[in-house]
C-alpha positions in Angstrom: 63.9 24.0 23.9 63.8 27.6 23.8 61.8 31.4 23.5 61.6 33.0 19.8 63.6 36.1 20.6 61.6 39.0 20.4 58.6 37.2 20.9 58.5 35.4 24.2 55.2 34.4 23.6 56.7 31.3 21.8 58.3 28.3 23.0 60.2 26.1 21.1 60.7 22.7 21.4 62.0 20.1 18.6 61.5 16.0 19.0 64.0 13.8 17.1 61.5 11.0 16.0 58.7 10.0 16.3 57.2 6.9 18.3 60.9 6.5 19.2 62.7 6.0 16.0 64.9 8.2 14.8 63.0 9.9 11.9 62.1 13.1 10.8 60.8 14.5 14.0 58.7 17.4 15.0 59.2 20.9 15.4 56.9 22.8 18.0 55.7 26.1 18.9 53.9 26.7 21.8 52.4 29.7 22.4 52.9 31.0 26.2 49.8 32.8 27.9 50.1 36.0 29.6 50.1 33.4 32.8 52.9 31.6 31.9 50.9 28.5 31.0 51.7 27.0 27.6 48.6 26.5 24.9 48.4 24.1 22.9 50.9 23.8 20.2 51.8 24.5 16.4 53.7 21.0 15.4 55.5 20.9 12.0 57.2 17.9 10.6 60.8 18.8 10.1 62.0 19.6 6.6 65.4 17.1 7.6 65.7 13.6 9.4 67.1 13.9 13.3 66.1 17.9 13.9 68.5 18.3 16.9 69.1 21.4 18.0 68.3 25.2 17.1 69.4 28.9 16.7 67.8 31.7 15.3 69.6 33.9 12.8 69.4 38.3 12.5 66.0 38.2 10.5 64.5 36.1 13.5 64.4 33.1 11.6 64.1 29.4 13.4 67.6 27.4 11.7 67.5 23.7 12.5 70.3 21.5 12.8 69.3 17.9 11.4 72.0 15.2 12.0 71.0 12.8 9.4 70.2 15.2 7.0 68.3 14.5 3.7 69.0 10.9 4.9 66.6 8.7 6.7 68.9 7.7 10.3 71.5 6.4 10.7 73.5 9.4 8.9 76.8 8.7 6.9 79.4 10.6 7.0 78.7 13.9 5.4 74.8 13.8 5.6 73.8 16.4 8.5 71.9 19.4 7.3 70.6 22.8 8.1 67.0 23.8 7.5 65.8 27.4 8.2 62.0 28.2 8.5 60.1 31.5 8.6 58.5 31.5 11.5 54.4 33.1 11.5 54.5 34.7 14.9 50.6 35.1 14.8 49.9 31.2 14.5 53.3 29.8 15.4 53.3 28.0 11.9 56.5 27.4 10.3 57.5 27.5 6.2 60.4 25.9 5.1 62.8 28.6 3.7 65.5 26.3 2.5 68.1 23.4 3.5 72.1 23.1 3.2 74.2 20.2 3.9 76.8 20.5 6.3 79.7 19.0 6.1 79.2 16.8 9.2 78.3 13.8 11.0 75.7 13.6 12.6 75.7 17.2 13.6 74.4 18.1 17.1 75.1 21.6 18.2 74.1 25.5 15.7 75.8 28.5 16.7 74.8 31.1 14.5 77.0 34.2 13.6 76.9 37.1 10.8 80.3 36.7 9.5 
């Protein structure tokens, strides 16, 4: 879970699965009223199986960590992936930009740096 930077009008919050399996999982932007109150959310199926946890790179960008991957759960041994997504600050809607594999299982944890 976590603000947009630059644009704490949006809360993010990612689910793993859905109906508690493991699965592709849901991305979610909330958008934050001027009260503080959430409103109802922007949810977008994630682009990888097991979205886990997030960073945002320089361009403001959402990048996903997905710990199975391309691979429905549970991952092997190389599967875990990145997914990045534009993110529509105006609807909180999110368009995949593109996926990598890591080289990782089950990845968990996205620290992003420009170097």
């Amino acid at each position: 879970i976590g603000f947009v930077p630059g644009a704490a009008d949006w809360l993010v919050v990612n689910i793993k699965g859905m109906n508690g399996m493991p699965g592709r999982g849901t991305i979610s932007l909330y958008p934050v009223n001027t009260d503080g109150t959430l409103g109802m959310p922007e949810i977008t199926e994630s682009n990888g199986y097991v979205p886990f946890a997030f960073a945002f790179d320089d361009g403001g960008n959402l990048l996903s960590v997905e710990a199975a991957g391309t691979e429905e759960p549970p991952p092997g041994e190389t599967t875990s992936a990145v997914s990045s997504y534009k993110i529509d600050a105006s609807d909180g809607s999110l368009e995949v930009i593109g996926q990598e594999s890591i080289l990782n299982r089950a990845g968990c944890w996205l620290q992003h740096s420009d170097g």
